[in-house]
N, C-alpha and C positions, 0 to 999 in steps of 0.2 A: 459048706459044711459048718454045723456048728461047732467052736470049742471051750467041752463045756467039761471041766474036771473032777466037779461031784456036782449030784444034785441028791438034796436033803427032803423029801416028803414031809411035810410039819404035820403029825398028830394031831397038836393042839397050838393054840396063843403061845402059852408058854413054855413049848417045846421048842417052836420058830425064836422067841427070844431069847432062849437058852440057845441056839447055838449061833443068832447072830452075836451072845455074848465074847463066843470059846472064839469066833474066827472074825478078824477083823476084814480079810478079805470076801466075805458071805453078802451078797444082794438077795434082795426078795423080788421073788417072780407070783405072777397071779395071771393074766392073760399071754404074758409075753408077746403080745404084740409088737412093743418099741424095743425093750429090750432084749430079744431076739435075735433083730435086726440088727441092733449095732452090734451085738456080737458077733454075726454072721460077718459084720462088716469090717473088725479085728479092734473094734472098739473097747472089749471088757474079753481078753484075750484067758485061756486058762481059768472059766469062771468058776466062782465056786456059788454054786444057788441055793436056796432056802424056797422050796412052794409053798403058799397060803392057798394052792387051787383048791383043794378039800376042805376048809374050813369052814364050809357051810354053813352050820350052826352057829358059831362066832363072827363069821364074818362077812356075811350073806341076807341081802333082802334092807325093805326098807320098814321101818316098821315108827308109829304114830307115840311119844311116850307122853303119859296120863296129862304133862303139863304142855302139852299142844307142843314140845318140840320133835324135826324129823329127824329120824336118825338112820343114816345110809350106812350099811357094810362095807365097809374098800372094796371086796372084791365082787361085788354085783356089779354085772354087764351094763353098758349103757341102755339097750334094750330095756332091760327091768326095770331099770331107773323111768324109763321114757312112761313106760305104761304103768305103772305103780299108783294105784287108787290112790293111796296115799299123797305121793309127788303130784296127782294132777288137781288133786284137792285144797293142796295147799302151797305149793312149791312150782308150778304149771311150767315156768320158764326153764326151772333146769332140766324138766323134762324134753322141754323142745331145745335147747342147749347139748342134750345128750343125743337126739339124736340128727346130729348134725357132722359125728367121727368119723371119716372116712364112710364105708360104705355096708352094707347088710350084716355081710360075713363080719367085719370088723369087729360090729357094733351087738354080738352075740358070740365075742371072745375077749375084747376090749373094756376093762374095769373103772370104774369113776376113781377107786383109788392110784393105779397106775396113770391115769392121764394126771390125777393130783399130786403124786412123787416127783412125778418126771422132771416138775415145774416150770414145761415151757409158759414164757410168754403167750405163746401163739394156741394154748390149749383149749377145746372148744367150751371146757366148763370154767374153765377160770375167771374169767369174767362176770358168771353168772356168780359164781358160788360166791365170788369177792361183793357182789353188788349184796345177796343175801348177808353176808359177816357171818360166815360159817367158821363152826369152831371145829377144831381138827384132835380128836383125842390118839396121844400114842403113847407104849408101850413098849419098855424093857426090860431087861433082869435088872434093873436098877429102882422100877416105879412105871410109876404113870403121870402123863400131864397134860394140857390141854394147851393148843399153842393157835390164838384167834387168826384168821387169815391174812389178816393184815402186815404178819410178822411170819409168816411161811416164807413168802419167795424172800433167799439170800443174793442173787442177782440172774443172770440168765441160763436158765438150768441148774440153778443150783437154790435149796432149801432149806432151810434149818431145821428139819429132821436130820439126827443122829445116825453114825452106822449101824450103830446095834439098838436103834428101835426101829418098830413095826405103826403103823397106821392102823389102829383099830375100829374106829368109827368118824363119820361126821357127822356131825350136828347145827341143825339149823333152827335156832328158837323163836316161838313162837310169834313173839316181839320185832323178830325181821322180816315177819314175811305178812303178818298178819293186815289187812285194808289196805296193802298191794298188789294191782296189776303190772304185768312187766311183758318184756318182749327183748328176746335175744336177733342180733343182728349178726352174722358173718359174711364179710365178704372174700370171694376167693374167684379165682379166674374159671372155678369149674365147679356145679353146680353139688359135687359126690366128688369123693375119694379127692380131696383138695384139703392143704393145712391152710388155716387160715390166714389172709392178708392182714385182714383186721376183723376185729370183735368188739362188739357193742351192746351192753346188756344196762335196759332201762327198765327201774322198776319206780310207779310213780302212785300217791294217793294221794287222792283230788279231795276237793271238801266237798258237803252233802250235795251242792245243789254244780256238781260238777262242774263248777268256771274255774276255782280255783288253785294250783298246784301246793296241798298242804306238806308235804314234801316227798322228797327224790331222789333214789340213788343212780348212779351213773358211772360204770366200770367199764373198762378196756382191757383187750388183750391185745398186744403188738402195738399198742401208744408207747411203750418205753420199755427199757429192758426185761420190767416183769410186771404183771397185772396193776392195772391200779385204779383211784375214785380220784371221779375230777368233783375232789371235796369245794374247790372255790364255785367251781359252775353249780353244783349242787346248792352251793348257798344263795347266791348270784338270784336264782330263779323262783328258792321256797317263800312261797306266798305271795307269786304275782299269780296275777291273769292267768288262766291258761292260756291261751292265743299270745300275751307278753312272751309266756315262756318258750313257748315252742318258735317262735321269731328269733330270741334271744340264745337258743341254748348252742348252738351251731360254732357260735362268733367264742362263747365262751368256752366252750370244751378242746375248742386249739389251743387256746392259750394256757389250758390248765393240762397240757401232755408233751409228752415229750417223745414224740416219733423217732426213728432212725432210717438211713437211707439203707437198703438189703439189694440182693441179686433179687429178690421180689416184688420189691415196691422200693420207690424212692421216698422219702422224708416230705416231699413237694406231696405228691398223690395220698400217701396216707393221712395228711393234715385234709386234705380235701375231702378223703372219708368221714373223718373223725366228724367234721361238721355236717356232713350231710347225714350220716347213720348215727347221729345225736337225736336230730331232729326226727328225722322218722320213727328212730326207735319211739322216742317220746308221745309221739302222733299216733301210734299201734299200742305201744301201753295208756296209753288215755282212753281212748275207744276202747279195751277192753274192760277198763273200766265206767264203761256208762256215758262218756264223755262224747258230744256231736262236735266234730271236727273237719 
């Protein structure tokens, strides 16, 4: 059973932030998928909830603005995110990122902004969004402000999102995505309805005549307590060879993370992904950019 002590239907934006103002104890719900569950499980005991499921019009769909940036609602499903002319136009990887959440049913209740709250490590978009440098705009009775990915995750599940703000949008501009192809990687012991061991999101652009890596981003999920860019291997590699780099990127991207040993994976096996799902990612985002490998 669940226990849930009020639940608050939010009108609007600013009705949700008016009353996570009034109640310090108030979390926001939109798919409730995760968080649900650990109430179910005695995790957030006596909850008090705030829905953003109706907010459709504010906070729903992905939609193109004039200056070529994308800009996703929190609470659209991973599904939508997946197929979204928009996302496969321009953003392709987090489409295929998105649908990689657990399984069917999931991933047509499950929101891009609730797997972005939550702030695991092990999230199947975090990786991707980090590799893009998605900027996170949120909202309270106090303002608005924009807080770049970089400086979201505060350590392992936890974020610097405030109690009494709301996730209103993200944003991914034009500038990061644009003469990038990429390729998300996760590994996990089951092929559906598995959190991931590791994640690997490579997005790379070549110069014209496709030999050479003009540059490269490179993010992880479950390399270290919370997402991150192996800024050094990133450097390490822009503007070699392609075939240098994809030799090279393997040996560099262990050293630039910092795995841990889990009841999941140990420290030993996740370094060995990290180098091997470096390297492929990089080989699958090359090729789809143009690139004979």
């Amino acid at each position: 059973m669940y226990d849930i002590e009020y639940l608050h239907e939010a009108t609007s934006v600013e009705d949700a932030v008016q009353v996570l103002a009034r109640d310090p104890q108030a979390r926001v719900i939109a798919g409730g998928t995760d968080l649900l569950v650990k109430n179910r499980d005695g995790k957030f005991p006596a909850a008090h909830l705030v829905s953003i499921h109706e907010l459709h019009d504010e906070l729903d769909g992905v939609t193109l603005a004039d200056d070529g940036t994308v800009e996703i609602g929190p609470i659209t499903w991973f599904h939508h995110v997946t197929t979204s002319p928009v996302i496969q136009a321009t953003v392709p990887t987090l489409g295929d990122a998105c649908d990689t959440p657990g399984g069917p049913q999931l991933r047509v209740s499950g929101t891009i902004g609730g797997n972005v709250c939550n702030a695991a490590t092990s999230a199947d978009t975090a990786s991707t969004l980090y590799a893009y440098g998605a900027l996170l705009d949120v909202r309270s009775a106090r303002g608005e402000r924009t807080i770049p990915i970089e400086e979201w995750y505060a350590g392992p599940g936890k974020s610097t999102l405030a109690q009494d703000e709301l996730l209103v949008r993200i944003r991914i501009p034009k500038g990061h995505y644009e003469g990038f192809t990429g390729h998300y990687f996760k590994y996990g012991k089951r092929r559906a309805l598995e959190i991931a061991t590791l994640g690997c999101c490579c997005l790379v652009k070549l110069s014209a005549d496709k030999t050479l890596v003009d540059d490269i981003r490179l993010a992880f999920g479950v390399a270290g307590p919370t997402p991150l860019r192996a800024l050094k291997a990133e450097e390490a590699v822009r503007g070699l060879p392609l075939a240098k780099a994809v030799e090279a990127i393997g040996a560099l991207a262990q050293a630039d993370t910092h795995p841990r040993d889990s009841w999941r994976a140990s420290k030993a096996f996740r370094l060995q992904l990290i180098g091997e799902m470096s390297r492929r990612s990089l080989v699958a985002a090359a090729r789809k950019g143009g690139a004979t490998l």
